[in-house]
N, C-alpha and C positions, 0 to 999 in steps of 0.2 A: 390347378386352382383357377377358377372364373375371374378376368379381369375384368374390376369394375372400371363402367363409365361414370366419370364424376363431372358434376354441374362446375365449370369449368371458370377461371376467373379471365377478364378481358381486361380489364382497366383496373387502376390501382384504388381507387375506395370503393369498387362493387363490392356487392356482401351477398349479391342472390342473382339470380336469373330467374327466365321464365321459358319453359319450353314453349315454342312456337312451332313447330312441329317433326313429327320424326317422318324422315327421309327411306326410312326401313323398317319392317314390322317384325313384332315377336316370331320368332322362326327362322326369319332369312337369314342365309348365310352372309357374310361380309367380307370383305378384304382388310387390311390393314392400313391405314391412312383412307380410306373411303369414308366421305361424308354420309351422316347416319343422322344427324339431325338437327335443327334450327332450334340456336337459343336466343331470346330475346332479351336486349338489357337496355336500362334507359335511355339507350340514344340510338341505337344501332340493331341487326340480326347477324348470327354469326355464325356459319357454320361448324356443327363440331365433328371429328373424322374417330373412324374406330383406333382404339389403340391397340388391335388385335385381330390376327384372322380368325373365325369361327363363328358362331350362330348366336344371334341378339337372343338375346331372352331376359326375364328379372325385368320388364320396364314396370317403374315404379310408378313416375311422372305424365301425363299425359299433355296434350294440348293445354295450355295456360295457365299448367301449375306453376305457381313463384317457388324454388330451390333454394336453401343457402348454398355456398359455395364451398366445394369439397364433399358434398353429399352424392353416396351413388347412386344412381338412376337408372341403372342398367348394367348388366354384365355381357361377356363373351365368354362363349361355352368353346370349348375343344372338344373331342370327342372323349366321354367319359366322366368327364364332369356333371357337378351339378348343383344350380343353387345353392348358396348358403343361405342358413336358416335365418327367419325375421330375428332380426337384433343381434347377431353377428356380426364383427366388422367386415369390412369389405375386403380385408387382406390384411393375414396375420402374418406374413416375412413385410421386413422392410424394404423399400424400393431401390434396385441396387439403378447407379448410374454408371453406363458404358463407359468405357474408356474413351477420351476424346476425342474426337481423329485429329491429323495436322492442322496448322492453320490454316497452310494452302487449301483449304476444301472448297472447291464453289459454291457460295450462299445460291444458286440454280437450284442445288442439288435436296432442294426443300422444298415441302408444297405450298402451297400460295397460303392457307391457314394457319401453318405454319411460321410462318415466317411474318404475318401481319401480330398473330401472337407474341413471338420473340420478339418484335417493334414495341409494340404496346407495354413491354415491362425491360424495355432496354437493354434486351441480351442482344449479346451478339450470336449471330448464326451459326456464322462461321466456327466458332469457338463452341458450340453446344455437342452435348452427348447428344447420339442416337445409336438405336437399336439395329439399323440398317443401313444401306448404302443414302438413302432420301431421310431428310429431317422430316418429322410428322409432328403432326399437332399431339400426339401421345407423348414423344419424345420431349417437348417442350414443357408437357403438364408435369409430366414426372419427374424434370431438372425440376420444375418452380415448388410440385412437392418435397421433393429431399429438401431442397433449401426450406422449406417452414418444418417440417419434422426435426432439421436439425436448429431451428431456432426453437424448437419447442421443447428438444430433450436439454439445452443450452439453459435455457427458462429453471428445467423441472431441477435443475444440478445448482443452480446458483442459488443464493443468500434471500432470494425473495422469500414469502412467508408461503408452505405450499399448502394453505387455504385464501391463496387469491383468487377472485375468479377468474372463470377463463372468456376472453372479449378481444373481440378484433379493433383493431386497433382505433381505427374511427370509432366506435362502442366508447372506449375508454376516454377517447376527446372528447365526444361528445357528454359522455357523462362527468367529465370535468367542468366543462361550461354548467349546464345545467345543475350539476351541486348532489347530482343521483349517484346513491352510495350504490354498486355494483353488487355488494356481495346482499343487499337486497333484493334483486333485480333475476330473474329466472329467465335462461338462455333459451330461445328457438332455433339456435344452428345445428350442424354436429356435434354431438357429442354434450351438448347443452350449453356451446357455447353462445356467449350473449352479442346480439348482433346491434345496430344501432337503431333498428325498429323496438326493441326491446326497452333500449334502454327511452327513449319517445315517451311508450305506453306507460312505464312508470313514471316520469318527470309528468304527465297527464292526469294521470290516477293519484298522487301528492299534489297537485295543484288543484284540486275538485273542493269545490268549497263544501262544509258541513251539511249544509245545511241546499243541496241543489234543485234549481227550478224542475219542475214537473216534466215529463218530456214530450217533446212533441207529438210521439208516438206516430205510427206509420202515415205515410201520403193517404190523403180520404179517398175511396172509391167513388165510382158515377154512382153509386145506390146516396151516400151522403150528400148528392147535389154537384157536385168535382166533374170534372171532363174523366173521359177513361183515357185509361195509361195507351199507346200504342206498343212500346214495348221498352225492356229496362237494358240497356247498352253497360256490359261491363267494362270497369276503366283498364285500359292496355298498360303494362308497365311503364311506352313512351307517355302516354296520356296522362297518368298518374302523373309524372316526374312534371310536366307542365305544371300541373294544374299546382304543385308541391312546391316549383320554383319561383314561378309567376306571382303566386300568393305571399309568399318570403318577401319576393323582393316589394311588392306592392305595399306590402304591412310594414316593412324595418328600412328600407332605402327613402330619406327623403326627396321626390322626386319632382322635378318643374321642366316645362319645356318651353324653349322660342318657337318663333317658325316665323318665315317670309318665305315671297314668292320669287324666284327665279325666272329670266327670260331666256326660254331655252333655245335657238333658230341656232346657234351657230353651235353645240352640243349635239344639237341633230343633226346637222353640218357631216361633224368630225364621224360622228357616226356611219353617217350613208354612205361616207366614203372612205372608210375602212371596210367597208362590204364589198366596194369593187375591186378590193384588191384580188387578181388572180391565185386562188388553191388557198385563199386567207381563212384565218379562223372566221366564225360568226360570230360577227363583232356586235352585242348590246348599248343598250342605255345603262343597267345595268354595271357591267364592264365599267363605262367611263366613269359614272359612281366612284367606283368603288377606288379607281384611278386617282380622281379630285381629292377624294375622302383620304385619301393616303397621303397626298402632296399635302392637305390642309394639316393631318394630323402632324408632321414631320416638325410645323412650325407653332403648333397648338401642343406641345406635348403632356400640357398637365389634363388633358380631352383625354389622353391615352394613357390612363391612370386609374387604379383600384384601389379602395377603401380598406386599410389591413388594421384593424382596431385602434391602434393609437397611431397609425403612422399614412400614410400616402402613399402607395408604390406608381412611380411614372418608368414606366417599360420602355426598354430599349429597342424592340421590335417592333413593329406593326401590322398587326397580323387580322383581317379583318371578315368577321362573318356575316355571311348574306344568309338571312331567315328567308327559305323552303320550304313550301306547303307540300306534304307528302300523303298517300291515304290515311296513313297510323294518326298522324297530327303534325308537326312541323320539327323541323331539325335544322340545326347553323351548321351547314360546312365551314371551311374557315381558307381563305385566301392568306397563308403566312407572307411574310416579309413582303406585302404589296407594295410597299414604295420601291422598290428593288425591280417589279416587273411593268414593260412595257403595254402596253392595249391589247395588246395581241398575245402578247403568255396570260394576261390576266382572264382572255375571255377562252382561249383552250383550256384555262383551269375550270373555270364560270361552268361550261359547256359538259368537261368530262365527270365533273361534281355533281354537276345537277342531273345527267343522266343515270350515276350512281345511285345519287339520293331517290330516287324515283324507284330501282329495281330492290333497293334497298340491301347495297354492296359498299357503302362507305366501310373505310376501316376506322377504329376508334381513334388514331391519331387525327385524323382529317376531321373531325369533330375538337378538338382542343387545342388551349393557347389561346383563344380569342381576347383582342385586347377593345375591338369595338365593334361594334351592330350597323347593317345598314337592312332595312325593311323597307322590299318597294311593292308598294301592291297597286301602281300604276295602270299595271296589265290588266287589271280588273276593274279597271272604269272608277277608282276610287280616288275623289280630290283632295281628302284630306284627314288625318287622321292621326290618330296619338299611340304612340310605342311604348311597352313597358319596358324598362331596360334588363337587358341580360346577365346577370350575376357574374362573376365580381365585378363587373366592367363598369364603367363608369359614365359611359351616354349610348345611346342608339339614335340613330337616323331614321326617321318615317320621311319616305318620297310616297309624293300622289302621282297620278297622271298628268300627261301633257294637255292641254286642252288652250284653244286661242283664245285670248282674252283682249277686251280693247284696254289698253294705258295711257297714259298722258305724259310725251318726251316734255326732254325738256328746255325745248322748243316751245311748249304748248299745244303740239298737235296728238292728235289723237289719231293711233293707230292699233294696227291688231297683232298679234304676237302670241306664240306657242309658250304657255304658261308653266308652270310648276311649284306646287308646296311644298316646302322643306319642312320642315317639325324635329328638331333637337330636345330629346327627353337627358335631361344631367340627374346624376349624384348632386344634390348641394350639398354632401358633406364632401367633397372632393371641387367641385367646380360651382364659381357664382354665377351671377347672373351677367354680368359683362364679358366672363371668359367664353360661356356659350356665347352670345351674341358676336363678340369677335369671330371666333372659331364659325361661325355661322353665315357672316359678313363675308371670311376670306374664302370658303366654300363657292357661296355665291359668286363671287368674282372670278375664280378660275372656272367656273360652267360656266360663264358668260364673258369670259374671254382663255376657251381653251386651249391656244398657243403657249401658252403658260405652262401647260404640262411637257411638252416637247424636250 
């Protein structure tokens, strides 16, 4: 029987991907745990490996089709086989799980995709069935299938009503909030099950007033007088998620910012001479940021805090992300427990992140947890400017560039000195106007006397 490849889940509320490209074409032969092709999901690329030796064929998906998740996209052929027919399931025996091996096993003994997948839904490795001597990324999909097959036949046996519909579980919160009865609501997953894009289009479609304004109808051409179009750029699943978040938070967070100027000579200081340190990391601006930002939050801790409907959570971590311009559009790595780390672990993490971020090799943990924002777009000759803050977190930092400026000590004299804007965007439903300001104040102070972090 052809083992399907299925659009594979990374992170726990995805509900789709998006092929980003395949690594192997209809025909070729494959290996077993061999990467076969790139899935894209809102934050990240991922590669996914065959769960089978034989010959790819049955691709369904191409380049930038969005998937639900659990849908197959492709088979592996053995010799002999062949296709199953459109609207066949993808595999009528259920999926047996191997027997365990010891615990002693070496988590080594797994592929790197592998094993960022078992991270990402909190197995242990060590502890997982496989099919072979090496854990694979097939071996992982098919433990996290049995487990939902066995939460579904679990479902189908119990006392619920069996004309409920069928909704991933975000679907189902989601259409709590919103008031959108379900079993009105027509699924685009597998099997018709209803995803939380779904349930959206209806909570949309019930909020459409009777009576609705005429529509704008399409952008005018250069023949109506209009510039011509140069060309229409479709949104990337990262792009989308921006454009989905950003607008969230801009519309429903009410949002204010401080900002004062920093004098930064002895920040640069610390800087240029943590570079001369012999075999040293490459020690940033950056870096020390995010160093301050972590000492400030330690003592500011209602800054490090998110909005949970009727309540306040102030985290006991600090865990903080630096917003990276990437081609796709921008992504937050995330610096965890940075009050914990010195100048020098913070800027080997800064350095191996941001080179990830770039090749576009993060794994989706190093993407979560963020409890605060720092945005410096300094490097770009930029003085000053305003951060939308990053959901659920509670402030973000905009830094500008350094630039000298003359001020007036307070002496009276007038001198010049390497400058910097700070910009604190808060939650005011979480933080007022004095607590930023403080939290802003003691920033300040330790850039501008960074002994203080020592």
């Amino acid at each position: 029987m052809p083992t399907p490849i299925i659009m594979p889940k990374f992170e726990m509320a995805q509900e789709t991907g998006t092929v980003s490209k395949w690594l192997k074409q209809e025909g070729d032969p494959v290996e077993k745990g061999e990467p076969i092709l790139e899935v894209e999901t809102d934050k990240i690329n991922m590669e996914v490996e065959s769960p089978a030796s034989g010959i790819l064929g049955g691709i369904s998906a191409g380049p930038g089709t969005v998937v639900p998740i659990g849908q197959a996209i492709a088979y592996i052929l053995k010799p002999g086989e062949t296709l199953p027919q459109a609207g066949a399931p993808a595999s009528s025996a259920p999926i047996e799980a191997a027997a365990p091996l010891p615990t002693d096993h070496p988590a080594e003994r797994a592929t790197p995709v592998a094993e960022r997948l078992a991270q990402a839904h909190g197995l242990d490795v060590q502890a997982l069935p496989r099919s072979s001597g090496r854990l694979t990324k097939a071996d992982v999909e098919s433990f996290l299938a049995t487990q939902e097959s066995q939460t579904f036949e679990v479902s189908k046996t119990s006392k619920v009503s069996p004309d409920k519909p069928k909704a991933v579980p975000a679907a189902r919160r989601l259409a709590h909030q919103l008031g959108v009865d379900l079993a009105a609501v027509s699924g685009s997953g597998p099997a018709g099950r209803i995803q939380s894009a779904d349930v959206q289009q209806a909570a949309q479609q019930r909020a459409a007033a009777p009576a609705p304004a005429a529509p704008l109808g399409p952008i005018p051409t250069a023949e109506a007088g209009q510039p011509a179009i140069r060309r229409t750029v479709p949104l990337t699943t990262m792009r989308r998620t921006i454009a989905e978040r950003l607008t969230a938070a801009a519309r429903d967070i009410p949002q204010f910012t401080v900002s004062l100027a920093v004098e930064m000579s002895r920040a640069q200081q610390i800087v240029d001479e943590a570079r001369t340190i012999p075999d040293g990391p490459r020690v940033t601006l950056t870096a020390l940021l995010v160093k301050a930002c972590a000492w400030t939050l330690a003592r500011h801790p209602a800054v490090n805090a998110s909005f949970n409907q009727d309540s306040i959570v102030e985290w006991a971590e600090i865990n903080i992300g630096v917003a990276a311009a990437v081609e796709a559009g921008l992504i937050v790595p995330v610096i965890c427990q940075a009050d914990r780390l010195n100048l020098g672990e913070i800027s080997m993490q800064l350095n191996d992140l941001g080179a990830r971020a770039r090749e576009g090799k993060l794994r989706p943990e190093e993407l979560r947890g963020g409890t605060f924002t720092i945005s410096n777009l300094g490097m770009f000759g930029v003085e000053h400017f305003t951060a939308i803050i990053n959901p659920p977190q509670a402030a973000i930092l905009a830094v500008g560039r350094i630039a000298k400026r003359p001020i007036v000590t307070e002496d009276e004299q007038i001198v010049v000195k390497p400058m910097s804007d700070l910009t604190l965007t808060a939650d005011h439903r979480v933080i007022d106007g004095a607590k930023a300001a403080q939290f802003l104040a003691d920033l300040k102070h330790v850039l501008e006397h960074p002994g203080a972090l020592v």
